[in-house]
N, C-alpha and C positions, 0 to 999 in steps of 0.2 A: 545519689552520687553522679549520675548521668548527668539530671540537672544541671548541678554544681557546674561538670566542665562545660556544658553546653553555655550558660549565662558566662561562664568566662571567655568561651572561644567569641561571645558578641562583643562581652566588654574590649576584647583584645584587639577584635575589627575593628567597631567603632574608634576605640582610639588610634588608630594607625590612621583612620578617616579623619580623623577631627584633625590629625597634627601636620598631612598633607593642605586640608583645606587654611588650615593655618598657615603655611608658609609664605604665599603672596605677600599677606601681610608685614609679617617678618619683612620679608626683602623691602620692602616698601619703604618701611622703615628705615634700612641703613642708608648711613649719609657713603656713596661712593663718591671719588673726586671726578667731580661733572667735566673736568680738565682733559682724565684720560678718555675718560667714553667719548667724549666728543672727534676723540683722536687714532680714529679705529680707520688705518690707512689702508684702500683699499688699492689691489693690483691697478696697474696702467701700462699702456702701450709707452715705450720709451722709442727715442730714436730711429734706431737698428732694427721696430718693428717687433721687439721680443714683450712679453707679456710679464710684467715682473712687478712684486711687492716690496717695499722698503725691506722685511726682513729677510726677503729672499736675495737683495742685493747687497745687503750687510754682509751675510755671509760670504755670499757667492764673492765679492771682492776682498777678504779675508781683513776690513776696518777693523776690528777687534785686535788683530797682530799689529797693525799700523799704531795702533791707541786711539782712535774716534770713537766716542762715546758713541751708544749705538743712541741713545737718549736723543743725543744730534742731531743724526744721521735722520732719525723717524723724522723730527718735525723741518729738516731740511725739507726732506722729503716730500713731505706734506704740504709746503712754503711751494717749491716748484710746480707742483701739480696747481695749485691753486694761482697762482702767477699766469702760469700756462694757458688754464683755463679761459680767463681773465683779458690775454692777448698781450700781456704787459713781458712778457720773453720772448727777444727779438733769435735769440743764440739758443735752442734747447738742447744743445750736445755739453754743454760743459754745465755743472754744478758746483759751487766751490761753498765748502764750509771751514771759518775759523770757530774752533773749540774752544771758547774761551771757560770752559771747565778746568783745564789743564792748565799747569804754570807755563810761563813764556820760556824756562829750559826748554821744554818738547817741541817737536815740531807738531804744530798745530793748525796749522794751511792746510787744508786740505782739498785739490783742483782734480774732479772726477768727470772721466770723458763717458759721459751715457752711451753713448754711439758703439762706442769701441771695445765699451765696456771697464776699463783700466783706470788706475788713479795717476795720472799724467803728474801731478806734484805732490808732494807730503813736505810740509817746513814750516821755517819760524816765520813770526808774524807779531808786529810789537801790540802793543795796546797803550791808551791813552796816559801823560804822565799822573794825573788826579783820580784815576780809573783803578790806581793799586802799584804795590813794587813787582813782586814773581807772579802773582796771581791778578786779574783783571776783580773783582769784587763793586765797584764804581759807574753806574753809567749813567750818563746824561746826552739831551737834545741841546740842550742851551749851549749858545756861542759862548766862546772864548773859555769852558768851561774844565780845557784839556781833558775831557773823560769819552772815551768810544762809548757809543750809541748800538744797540744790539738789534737785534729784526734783521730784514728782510728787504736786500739792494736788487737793485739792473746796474749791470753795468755799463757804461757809454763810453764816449769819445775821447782817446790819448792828447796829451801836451807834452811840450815841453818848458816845463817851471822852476823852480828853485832847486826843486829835488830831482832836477832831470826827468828823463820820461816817465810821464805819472798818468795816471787813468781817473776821469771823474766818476761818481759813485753818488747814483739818484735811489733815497730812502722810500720804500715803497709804505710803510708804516707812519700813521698820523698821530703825532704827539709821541711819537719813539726813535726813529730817526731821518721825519722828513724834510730836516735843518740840515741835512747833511751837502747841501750845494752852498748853504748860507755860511758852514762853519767849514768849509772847504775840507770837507772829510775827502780825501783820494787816497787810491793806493798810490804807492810809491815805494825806491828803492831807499836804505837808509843804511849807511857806515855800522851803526849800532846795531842791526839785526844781525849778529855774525859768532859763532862759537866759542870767539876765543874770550868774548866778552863773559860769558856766559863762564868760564873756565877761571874768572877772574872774579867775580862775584856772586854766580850762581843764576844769574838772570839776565835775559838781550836790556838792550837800552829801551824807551821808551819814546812815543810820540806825540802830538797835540790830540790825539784821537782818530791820527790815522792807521789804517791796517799796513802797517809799514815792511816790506818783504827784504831778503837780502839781496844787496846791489848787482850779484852776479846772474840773480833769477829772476830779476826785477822785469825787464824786458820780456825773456820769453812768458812769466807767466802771464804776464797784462797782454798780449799778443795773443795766448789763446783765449782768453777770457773776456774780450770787451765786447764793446759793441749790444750789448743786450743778454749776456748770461746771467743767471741766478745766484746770487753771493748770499751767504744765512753767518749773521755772527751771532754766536748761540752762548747761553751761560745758564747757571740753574739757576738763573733769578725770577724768582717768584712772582715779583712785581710784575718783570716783563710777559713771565709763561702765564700769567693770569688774564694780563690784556691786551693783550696781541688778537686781533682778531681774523688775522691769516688764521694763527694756530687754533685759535676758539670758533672758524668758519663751518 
């Protein structure tokens, strides 16, 4: 009888050995999305000198009440740090993210002061007419193509042009949106980005593929933002979250 349990308390070792030394394997095996791991964002020094993580400043600025996908937010996030890095952010206090996950009901502008800490805008923001009606689902680089372009801007130098004071917008992405001088993508103010529209058929109006703001914010927001800050127009498009190589860096 001794025996008996004795050759069982081995067998029962043994396998608890065998099914550890098995497990490598196992993992090895599963396909995880090479997409997220690659995307494992780490704390940085911001601005103001404070030591912070994307999901510690998700919260800490309470975006979730706002509605920005924190989805955004991370590979915003992530977009800046690497720009940063890079040299290619002339402005690193302001960060502005358009959510194009959301319909163009919500405010989906989103102009965050790193420095201050505070989200200085929250608002509407058109998208391209060929790019969708309530929903943006459409993007292209190609001219004349009316569809917004997603990735990762600098922002540069104000004019004044057709749409009055308007801000040019250099695509820091190759083959995703760095036709954005060619297809004169700027921000700008636009009659259509305005509530009452929106209260009339459910959606703002629409643009050639500019991030078109409303006339009244038009100004102050291009005034805090040019010159060299970081813009992220983000969507859960696959195509774009697969080959973007800011995000894939």
């Amino acid at each position: 009888m001794k025996l008996i349990k004795v050759n069982k308390l081995y067998l029962a070792f043994f396998g608890i050995v065998a099914f550890m030394l098995h497990l490598p394997f196992a993992f090895s095996n599963t396909k995880f999305s090479s997409f997220k791991v690659k995307n494992i964002i780490k704390p940085i020094a911001l601005p103001s000198g404070k030591l912070f993580s994307s999901a510690k400043m998700y919260d800490s600025l309470k975006l979730n009440i706002s509605g920005l996908s924190e989805q955004a937010f991370d590979y915003a996030f992530k977009g800046y740090q690497f720009l940063k890095l890079k040299g290619k952010i002339g402005n690193d206090n302001i960060l502005s993210i358009v959510d194009f996950s959301r319909p163009s009901s919500q405010k989906r502008l989103f102009v965050i002061d790193l420095k201050n800490f505070k989200v200085l805008f929250n608002t509407y923001v058109a998208h391209g007419q060929k790019s969708g009606t309530a929903m943006a689902t459409q993007f292209s680089n190609i001219p004349e193509s009316y569809q917004s372009s997603l990735g990762f801007y600098t922002t540069s130098s104000t004019y004044i042009g057709k749409n009055g004071y308007s801000m040019h917008l250099e695509g820091m992405e190759n083959g995703i949106n760095d036709k954005a001088e060619e297809r004169a993508i700027v921000m700008h103010g636009a009659a259509y980005v305005n509530e009452n529209i929106i209260h009339d058929r459910g959606y703002i109006g629409r643009s050639w593929g500019c991030p078109a703001v409303p006339q009244k914010l038009n100004k102050p927001i291009i005034d805090k933002i040019k010159n060299g800050s970081c813009l992220f127009i983000f969507s859960e498009n696959s195509s774009y979250l697969n080959s973007s190589k800011i995000l894939n860096s």
